[in-house]
N, C-alpha and C positions, 0 to 999 in steps of 0.2 A: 592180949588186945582183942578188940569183937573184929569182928569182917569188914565191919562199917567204915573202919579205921585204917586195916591193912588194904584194901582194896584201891584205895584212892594214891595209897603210896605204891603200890605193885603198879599199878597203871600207868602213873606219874613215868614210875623206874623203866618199864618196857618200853612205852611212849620213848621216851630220850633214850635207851638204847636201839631202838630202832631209828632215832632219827642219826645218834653216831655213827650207824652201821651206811646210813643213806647219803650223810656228809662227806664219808674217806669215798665212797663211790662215784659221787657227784661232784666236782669241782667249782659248776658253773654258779656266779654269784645270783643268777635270777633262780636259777632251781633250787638253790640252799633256801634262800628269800621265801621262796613259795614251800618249801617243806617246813620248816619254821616257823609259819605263818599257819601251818595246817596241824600242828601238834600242837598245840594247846586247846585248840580249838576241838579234836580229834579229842581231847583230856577231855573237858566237859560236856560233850555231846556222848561220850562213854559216861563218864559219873550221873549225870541225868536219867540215861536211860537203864542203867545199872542199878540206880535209889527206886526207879518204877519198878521193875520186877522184882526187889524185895518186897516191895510195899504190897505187891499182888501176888508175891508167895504169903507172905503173911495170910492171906485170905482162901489160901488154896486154888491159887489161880496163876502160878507160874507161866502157862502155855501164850494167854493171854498177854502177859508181862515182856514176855518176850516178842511176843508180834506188836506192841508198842514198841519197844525198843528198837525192831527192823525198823519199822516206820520212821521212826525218830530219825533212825540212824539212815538211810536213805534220804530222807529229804535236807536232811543237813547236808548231805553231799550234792543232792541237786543244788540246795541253793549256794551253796558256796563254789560251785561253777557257773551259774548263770548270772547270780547277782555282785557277789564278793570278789571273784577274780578276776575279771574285764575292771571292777573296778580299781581293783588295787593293781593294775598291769601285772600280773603277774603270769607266767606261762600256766598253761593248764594242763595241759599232760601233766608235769610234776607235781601239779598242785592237787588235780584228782589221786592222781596215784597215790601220794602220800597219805594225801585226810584216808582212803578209802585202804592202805595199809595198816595205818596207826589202828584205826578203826575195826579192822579182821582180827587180828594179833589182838590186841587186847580185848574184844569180845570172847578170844580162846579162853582164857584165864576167869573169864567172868562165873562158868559153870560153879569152879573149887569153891567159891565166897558165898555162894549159894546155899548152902547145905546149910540144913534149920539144926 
């Protein structure tokens, strides 16, 4: 299978065990709500900005790829605390926390898919 393929599944897998691991820790039904809310969300804000820095390694421009990908991936997290979570009530300590965990952890991984 190419990268293009396993990536998106490794992601998916880490994403949900990360959110199991946050679920037996957390009980509260409004923190579960806002971690749940913030993992898939957390999946394609990583697949997005993951398909960018191949598309700008292909060009010999990795460095680049990935300071879009911060980008991305910062403002996705701004806006999902200022716009998204007031309005969906949801608490926002958990709801940062989570998007901006799922989000570290699986950028880990993103290096190995890399390699041309």
């Amino acid at each position: 299978m190419n990268r293009e393929l396993i990536f998106p599944l490794a992601c998916a897998a880490l994403i949900a065990a990360i959110w199991a691991i946050l679920a037996l820790v957390f009980s509260e039904p409004d923190v579960r709500r806002a971690l749940t809310f913030a993992a898939p969300l957390a999946l394609v804000v990583q697949l997005v900005a993951f398909f960018i820095v191949r598309a700008m390694a292909r060009r010999k421009n990795v460095i680049a790829g990935w300071g879009i990908g911060i980008v991305l991936r910062f403002a996705a997290l701004l806006i999902f605390g200022l716009v998204a979570v007031p309005r969906l009530g949801l608490p926002l300590a958990p709801a940062l926390l989570g998007l901006a965990t799922y989000l570290f952890v699986s950028t880990l991984i993103e290096p190995f898919f890399l390699k041309t």
